[in-house]
TIRO-2110 file (N, C-alpha, C; in Angstrom, 1 decimal):
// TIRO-2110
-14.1, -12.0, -21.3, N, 1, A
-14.8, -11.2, -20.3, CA, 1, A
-15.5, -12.1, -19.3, C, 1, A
-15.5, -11.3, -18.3, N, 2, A
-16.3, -12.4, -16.9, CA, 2, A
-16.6, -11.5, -16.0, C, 2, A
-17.3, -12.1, -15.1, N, 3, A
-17.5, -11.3, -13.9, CA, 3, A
-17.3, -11.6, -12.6, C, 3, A
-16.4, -10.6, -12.2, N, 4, A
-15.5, -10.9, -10.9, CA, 4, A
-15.9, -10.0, -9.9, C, 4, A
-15.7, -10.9, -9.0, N, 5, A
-16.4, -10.6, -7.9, CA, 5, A
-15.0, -10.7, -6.6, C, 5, A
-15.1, -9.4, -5.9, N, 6, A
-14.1, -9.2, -4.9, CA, 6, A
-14.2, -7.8, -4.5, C, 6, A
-14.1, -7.7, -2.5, N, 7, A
-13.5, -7.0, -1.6, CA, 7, A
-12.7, -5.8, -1.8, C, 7, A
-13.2, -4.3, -1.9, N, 8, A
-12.3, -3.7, -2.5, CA, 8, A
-13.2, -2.3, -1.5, C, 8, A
-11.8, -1.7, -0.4, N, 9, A
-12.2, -1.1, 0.1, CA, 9, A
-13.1, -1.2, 1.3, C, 9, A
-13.2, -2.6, 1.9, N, 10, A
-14.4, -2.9, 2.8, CA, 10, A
-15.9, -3.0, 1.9, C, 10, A
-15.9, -2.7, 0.9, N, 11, A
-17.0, -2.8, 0.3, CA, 11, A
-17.0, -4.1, -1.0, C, 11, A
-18.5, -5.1, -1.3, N, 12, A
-18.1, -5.8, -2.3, CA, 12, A
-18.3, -5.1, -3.7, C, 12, A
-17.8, -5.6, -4.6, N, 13, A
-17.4, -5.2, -5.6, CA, 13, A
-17.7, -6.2, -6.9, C, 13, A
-18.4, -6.1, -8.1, N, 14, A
-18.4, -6.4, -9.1, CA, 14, A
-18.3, -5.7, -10.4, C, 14, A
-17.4, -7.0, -11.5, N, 15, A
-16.9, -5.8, -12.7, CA, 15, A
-17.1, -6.9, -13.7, C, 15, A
-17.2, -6.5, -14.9, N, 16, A
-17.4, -7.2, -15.6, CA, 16, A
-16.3, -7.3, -17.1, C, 16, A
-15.0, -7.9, -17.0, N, 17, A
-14.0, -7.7, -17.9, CA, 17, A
-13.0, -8.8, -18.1, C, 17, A
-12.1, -8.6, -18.7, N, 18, A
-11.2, -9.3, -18.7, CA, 18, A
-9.9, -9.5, -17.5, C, 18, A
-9.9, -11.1, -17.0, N, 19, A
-9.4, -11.6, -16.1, CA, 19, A
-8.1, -11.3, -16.3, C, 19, A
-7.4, -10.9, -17.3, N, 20, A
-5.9, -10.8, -17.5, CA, 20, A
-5.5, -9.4, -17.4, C, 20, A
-6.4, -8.2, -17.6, N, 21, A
-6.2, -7.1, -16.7, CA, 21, A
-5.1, -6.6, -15.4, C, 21, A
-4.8, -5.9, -15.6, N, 22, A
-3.6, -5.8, -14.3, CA, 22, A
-4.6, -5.0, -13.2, C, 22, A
-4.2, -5.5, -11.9, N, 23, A
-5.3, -4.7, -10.5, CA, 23, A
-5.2, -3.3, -10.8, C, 23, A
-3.9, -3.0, -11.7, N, 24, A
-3.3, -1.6, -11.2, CA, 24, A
-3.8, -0.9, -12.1, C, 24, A
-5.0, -0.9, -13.2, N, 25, A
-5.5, -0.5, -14.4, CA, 25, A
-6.7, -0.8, -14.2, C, 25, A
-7.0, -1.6, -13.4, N, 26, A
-8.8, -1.7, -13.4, CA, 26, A
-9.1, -0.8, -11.4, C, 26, A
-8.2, -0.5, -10.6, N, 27, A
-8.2, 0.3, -9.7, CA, 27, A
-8.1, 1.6, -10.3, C, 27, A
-7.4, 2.1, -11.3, N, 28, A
-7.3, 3.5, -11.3, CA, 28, A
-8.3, 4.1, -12.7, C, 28, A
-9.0, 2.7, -13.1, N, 29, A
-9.9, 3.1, -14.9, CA, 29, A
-11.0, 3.2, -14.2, C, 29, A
-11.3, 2.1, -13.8, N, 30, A
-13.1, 1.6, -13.7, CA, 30, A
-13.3, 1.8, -11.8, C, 30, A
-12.3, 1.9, -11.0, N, 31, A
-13.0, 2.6, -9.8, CA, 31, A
-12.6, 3.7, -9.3, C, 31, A
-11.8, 4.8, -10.5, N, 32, A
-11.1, 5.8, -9.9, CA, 32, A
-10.4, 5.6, -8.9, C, 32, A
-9.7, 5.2, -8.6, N, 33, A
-8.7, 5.2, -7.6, CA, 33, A
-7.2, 5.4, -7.9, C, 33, A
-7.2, 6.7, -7.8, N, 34, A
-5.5, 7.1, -8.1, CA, 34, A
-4.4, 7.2, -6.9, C, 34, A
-4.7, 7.1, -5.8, N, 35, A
-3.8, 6.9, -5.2, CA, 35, A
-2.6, 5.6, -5.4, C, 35, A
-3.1, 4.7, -6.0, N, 36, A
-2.3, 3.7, -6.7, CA, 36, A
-1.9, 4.6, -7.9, C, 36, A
-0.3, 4.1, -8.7, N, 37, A
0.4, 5.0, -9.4, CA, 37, A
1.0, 4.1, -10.2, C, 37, A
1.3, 4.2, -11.3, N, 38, A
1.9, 2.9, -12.0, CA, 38, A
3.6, 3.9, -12.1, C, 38, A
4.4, 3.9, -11.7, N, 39, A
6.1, 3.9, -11.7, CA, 39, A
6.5, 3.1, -12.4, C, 39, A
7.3, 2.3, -12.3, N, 40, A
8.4, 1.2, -13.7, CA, 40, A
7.2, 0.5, -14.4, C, 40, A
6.2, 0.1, -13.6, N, 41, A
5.1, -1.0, -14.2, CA, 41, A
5.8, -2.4, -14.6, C, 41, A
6.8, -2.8, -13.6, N, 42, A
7.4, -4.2, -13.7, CA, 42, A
7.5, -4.6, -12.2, C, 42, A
6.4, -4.2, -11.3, N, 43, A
7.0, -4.5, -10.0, CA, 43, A
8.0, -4.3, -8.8, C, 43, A
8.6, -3.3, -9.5, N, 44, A
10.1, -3.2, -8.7, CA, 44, A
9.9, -1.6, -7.9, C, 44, A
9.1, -0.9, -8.1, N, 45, A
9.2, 0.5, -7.5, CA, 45, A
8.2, 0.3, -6.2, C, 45, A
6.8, -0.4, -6.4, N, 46, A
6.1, 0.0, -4.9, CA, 46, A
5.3, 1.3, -5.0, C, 46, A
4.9, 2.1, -6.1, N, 47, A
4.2, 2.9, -6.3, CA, 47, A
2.7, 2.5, -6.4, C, 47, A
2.4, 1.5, -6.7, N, 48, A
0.9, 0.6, -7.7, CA, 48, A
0.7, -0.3, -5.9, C, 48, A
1.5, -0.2, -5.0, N, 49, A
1.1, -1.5, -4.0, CA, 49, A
0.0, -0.9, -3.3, C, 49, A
-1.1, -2.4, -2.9, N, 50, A
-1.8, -2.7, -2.4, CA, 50, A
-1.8, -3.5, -1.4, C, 50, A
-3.0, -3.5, -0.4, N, 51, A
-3.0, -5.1, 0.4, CA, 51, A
-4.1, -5.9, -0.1, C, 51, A
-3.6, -7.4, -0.5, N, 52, A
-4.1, -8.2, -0.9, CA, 52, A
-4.4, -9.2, 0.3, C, 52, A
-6.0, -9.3, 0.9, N, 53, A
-5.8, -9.9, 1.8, CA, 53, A
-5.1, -9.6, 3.4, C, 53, A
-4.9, -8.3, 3.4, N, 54, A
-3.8, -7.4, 4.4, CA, 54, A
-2.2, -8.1, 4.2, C, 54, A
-1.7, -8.4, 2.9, N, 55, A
-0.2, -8.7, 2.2, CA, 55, A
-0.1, -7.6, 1.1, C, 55, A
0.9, -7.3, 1.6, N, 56, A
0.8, -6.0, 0.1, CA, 56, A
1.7, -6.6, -1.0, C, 56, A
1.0, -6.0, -1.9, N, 57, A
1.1, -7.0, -3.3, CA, 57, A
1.6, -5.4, -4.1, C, 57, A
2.2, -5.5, -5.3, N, 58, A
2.2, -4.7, -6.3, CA, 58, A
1.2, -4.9, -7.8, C, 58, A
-0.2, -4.1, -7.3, N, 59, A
-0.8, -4.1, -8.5, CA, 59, A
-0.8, -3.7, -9.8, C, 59, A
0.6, -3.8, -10.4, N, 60, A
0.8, -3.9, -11.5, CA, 60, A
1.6, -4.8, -12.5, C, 60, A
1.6, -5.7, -11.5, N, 61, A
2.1, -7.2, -11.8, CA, 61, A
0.9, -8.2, -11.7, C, 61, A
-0.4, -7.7, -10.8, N, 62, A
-1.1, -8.5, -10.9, CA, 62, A
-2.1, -8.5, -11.5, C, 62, A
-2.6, -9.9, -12.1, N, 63, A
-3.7, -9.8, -12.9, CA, 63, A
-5.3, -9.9, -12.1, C, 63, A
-6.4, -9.6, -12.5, N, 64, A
-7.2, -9.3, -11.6, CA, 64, A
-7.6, -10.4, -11.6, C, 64, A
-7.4, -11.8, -12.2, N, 65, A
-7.9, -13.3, -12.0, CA, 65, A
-7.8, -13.5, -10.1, C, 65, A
-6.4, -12.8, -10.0, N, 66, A
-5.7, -13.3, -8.5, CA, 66, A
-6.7, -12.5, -7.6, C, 66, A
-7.7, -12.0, -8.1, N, 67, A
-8.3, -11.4, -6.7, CA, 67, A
-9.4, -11.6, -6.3, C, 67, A
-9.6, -12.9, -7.4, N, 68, A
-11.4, -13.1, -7.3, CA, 68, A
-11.6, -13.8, -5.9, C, 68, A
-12.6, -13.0, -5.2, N, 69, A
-13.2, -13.8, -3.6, CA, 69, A
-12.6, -13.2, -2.7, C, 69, A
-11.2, -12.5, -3.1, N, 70, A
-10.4, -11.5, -2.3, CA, 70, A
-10.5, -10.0, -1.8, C, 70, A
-9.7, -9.6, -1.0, N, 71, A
-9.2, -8.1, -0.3, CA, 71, A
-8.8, -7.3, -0.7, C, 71, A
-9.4, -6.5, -1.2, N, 72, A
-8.5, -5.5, -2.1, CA, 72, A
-8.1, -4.3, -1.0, C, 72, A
-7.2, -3.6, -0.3, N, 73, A
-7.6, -2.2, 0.2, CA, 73, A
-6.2, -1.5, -0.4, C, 73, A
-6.6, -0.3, -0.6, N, 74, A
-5.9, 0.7, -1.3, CA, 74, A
-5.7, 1.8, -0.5, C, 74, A
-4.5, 2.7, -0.7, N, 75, A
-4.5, 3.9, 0.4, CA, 75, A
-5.8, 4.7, 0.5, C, 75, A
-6.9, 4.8, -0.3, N, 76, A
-8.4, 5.4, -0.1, CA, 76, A
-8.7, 4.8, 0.8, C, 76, A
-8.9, 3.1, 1.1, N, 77, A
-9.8, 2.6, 1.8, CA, 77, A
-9.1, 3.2, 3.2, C, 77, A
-7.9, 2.6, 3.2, N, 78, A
-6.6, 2.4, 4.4, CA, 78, A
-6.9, 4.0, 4.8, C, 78, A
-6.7, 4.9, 4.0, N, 79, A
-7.1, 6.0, 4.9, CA, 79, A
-8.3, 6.5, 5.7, C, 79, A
-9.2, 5.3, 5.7, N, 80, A
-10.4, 5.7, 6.7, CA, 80, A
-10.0, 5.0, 8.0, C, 80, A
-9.0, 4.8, 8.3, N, 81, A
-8.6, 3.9, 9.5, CA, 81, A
-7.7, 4.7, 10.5, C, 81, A
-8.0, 4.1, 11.8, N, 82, A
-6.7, 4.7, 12.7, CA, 82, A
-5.5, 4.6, 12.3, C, 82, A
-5.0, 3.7, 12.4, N, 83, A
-3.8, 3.1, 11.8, CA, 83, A
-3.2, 4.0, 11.0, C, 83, A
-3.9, 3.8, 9.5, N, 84, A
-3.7, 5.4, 8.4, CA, 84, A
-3.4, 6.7, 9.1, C, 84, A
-4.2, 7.2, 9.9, N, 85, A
-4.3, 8.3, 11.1, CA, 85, A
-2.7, 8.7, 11.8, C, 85, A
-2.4, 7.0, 12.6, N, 86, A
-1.3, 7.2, 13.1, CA, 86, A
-0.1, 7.0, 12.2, C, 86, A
-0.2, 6.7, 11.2, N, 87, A
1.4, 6.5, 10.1, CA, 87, A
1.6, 7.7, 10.0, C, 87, A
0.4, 8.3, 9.3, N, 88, A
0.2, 9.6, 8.3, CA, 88, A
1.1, 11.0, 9.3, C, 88, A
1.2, 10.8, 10.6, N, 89, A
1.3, 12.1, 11.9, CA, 89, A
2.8, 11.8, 11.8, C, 89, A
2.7, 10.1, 12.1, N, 90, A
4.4, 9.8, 12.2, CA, 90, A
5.4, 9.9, 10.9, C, 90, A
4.5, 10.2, 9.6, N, 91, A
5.2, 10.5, 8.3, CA, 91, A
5.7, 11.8, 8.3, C, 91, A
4.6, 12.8, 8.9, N, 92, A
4.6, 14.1, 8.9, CA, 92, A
5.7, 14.9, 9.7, C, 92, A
5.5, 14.2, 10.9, N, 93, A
5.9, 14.6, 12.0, CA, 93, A
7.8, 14.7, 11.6, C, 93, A
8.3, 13.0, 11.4, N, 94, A
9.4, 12.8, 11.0, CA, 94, A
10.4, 13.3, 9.7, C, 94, A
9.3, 14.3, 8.6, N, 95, A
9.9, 14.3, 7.6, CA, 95, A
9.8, 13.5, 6.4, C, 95, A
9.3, 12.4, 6.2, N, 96, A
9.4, 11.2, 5.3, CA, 96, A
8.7, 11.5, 4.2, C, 96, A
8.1, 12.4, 4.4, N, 97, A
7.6, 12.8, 2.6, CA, 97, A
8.4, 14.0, 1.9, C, 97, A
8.4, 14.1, 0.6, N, 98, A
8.8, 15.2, 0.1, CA, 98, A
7.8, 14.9, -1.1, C, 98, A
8.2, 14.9, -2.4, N, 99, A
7.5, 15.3, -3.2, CA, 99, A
5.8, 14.2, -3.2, C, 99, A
5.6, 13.2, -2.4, N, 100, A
5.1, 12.2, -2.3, CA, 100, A
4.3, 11.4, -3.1, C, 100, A
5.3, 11.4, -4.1, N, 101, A
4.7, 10.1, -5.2, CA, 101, A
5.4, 8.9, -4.3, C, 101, A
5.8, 8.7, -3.7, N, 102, A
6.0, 7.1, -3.4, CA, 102, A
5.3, 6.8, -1.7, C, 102, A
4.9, 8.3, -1.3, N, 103, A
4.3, 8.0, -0.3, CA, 103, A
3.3, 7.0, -0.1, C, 103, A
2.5, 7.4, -1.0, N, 104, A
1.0, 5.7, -0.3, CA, 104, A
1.8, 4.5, -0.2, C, 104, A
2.4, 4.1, -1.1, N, 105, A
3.3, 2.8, -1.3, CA, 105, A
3.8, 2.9, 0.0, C, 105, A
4.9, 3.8, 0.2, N, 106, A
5.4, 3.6, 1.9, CA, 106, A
4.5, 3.7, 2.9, C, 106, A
3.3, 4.1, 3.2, N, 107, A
2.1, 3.7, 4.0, CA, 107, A
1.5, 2.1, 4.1, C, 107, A
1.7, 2.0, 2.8, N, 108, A
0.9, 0.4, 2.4, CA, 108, A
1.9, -0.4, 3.2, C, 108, A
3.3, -0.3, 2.7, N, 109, A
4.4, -0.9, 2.9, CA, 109, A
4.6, -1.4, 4.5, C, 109, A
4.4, -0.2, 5.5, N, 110, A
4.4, 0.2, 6.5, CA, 110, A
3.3, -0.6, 7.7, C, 110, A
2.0, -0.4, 6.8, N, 111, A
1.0, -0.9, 7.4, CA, 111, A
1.3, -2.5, 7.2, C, 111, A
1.6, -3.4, 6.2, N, 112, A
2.1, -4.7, 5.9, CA, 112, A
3.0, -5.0, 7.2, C, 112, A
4.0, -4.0, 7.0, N, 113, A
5.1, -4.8, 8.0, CA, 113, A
4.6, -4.6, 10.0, C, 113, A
3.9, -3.5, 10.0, N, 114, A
3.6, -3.5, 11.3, CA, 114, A
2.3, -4.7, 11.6, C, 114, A
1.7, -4.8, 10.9, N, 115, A
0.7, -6.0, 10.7, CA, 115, A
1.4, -7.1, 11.2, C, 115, A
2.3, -7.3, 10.4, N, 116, A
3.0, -8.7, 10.7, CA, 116, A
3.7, -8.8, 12.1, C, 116, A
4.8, -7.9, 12.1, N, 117, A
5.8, -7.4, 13.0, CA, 117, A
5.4, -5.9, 13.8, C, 117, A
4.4, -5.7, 14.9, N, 118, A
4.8, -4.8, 15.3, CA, 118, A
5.8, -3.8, 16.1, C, 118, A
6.6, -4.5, 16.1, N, 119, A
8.2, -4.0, 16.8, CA, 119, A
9.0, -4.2, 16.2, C, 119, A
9.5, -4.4, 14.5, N, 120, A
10.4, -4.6, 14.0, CA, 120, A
11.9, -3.7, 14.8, C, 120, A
13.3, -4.6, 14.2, N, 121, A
14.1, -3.7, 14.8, CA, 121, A
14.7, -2.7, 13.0, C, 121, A
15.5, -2.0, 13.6, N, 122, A
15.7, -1.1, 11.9, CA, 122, A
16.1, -1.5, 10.9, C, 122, A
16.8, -3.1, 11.0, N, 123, A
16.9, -3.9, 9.8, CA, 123, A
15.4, -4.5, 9.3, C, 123, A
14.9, -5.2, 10.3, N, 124, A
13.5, -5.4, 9.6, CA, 124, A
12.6, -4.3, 8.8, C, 124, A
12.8, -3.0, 9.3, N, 125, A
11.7, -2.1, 9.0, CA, 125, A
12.4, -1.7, 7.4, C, 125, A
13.9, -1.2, 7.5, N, 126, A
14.5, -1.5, 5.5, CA, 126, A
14.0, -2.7, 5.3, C, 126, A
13.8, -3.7, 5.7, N, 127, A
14.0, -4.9, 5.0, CA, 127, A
12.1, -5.1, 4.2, C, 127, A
10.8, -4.3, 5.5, N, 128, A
10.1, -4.4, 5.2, CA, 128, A
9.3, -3.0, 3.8, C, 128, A
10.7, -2.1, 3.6, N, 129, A
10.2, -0.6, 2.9, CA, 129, A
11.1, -1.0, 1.8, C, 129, A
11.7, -2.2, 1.5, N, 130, A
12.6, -2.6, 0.7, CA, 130, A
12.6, -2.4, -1.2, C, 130, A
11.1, -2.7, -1.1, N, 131, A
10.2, -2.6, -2.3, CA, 131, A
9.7, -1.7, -3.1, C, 131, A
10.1, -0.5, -2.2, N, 132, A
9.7, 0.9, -2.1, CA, 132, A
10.2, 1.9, -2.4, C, 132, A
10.7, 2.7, -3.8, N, 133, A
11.8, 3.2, -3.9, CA, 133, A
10.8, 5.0, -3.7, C, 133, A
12.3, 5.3, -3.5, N, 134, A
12.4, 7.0, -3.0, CA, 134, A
13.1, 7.7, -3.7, C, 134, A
13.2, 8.4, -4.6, N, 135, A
13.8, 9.3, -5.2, CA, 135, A
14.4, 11.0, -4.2, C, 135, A
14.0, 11.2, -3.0, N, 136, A
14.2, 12.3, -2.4, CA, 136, A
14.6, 12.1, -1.3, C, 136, A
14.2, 11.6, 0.0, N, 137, A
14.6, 11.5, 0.9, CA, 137, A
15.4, 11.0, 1.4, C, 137, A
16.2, 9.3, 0.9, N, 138, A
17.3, 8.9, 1.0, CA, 138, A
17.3, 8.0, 2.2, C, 138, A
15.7, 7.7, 2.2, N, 139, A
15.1, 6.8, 3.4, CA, 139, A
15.5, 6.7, 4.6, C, 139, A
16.5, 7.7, 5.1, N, 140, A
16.1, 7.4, 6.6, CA, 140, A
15.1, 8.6, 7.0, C, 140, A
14.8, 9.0, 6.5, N, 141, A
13.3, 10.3, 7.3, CA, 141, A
12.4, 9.0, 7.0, C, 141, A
12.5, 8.1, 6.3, N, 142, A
11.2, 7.2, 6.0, CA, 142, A
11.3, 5.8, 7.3, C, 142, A
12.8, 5.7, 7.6, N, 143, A
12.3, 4.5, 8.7, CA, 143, A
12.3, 5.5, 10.1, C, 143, A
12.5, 6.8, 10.0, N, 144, A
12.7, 7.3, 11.4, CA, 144, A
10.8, 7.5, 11.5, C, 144, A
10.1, 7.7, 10.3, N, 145, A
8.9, 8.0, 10.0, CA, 145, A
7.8, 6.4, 10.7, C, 145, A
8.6, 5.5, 10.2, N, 146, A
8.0, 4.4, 10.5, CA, 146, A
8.2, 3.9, 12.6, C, 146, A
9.4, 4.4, 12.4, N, 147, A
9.8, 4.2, 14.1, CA, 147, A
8.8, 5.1, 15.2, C, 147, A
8.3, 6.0, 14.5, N, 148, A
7.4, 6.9, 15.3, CA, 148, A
6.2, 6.3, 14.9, C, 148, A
5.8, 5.8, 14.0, N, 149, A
4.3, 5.4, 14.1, CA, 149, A
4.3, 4.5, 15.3, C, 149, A
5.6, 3.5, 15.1, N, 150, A
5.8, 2.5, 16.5, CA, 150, A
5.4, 2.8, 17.6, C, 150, A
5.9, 3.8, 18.0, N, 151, A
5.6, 5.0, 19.1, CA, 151, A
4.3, 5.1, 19.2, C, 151, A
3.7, 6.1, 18.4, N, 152, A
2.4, 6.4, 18.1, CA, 152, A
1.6, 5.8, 18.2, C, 152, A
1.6, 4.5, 17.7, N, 153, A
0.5, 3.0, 17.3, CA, 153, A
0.2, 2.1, 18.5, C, 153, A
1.2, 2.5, 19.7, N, 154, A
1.8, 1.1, 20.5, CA, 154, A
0.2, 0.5, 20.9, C, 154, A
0.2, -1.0, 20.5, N, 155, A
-1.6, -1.5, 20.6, CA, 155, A
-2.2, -1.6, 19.6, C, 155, A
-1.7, -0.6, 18.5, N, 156, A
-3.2, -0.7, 17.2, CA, 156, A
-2.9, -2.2, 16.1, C, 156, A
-1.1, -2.1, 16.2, N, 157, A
-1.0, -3.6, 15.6, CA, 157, A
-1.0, -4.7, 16.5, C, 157, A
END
């Protein structure tokens, strides 16, 4: 047990547990935060992702040692933001959700790559929702979703 101290939501944060904890179990136990989702829980779905630092990470690969001093933001925080505002219109607008369990993840995912790259061309933008699996839509309502935030955003990245 220890006490870890880290950035979670724009707010600081202290907890007092075991460092080998997954983010993805001490986000949805000890601060309520269910918009994170544990899917395969090996990393490979993008349902559990977070931004670490504004890098989105899959919090259920990671152990909460990697976050001490760090950025946690989660679609809760992410959704008090413009940004969140303008995906969310361009998700809606385009179709890109259906049942939306993999939605936050493709928001996270979304907000990462426009961060980086704000004009990706449509290989970059698969390339950046890659991580991110979909069971319904068959991902193009999800890059046409992300092409209109483009639209939508022009300036906020």
């Amino acid at each position: 047990m220890a006490k870890i101290n880290f950035k979670l939501n724009e707010e600081f944060v202290e907890i007092d547990t075991d460092l080998n904890r997954r983010l993805l179990d001490v986000l949805r136990d000890d601060f309520s935060l269910t918009g994170v989702k544990e899917g395969c829980g090996e990393g490979e779905c993008g349902a559990c992702a977070v931004l670490l630092d504004h890098r989105i990470i899959n919090s259920c690969s990671t152990p909460l040692a990697n976050v001490i001093g760090k950025e946690v933001m989660t679609i809760e925080g992410f959704s008090k933001t413009k940004r969140y505002e303008t995906i969310k219109e361009a998700f809606a607008e385009a179709g890109g959700v259906q049942c939306g369990f993999c939605t936050p993840g493709m928001i996270i995912a979304t907000e990462s790559l426009l961060n980086k790259n704000p004009h990706p061309t449509d290989f970059e933008i698969k390339i950046g929702l890659s991580g991110n699996l979909c069971r319904c839509t068959g991902y193009n309502l999800i890059v046409e979703a992300v092409k209109e935030a483009i639209k939508r955003g022009e300036g906020l990245w």
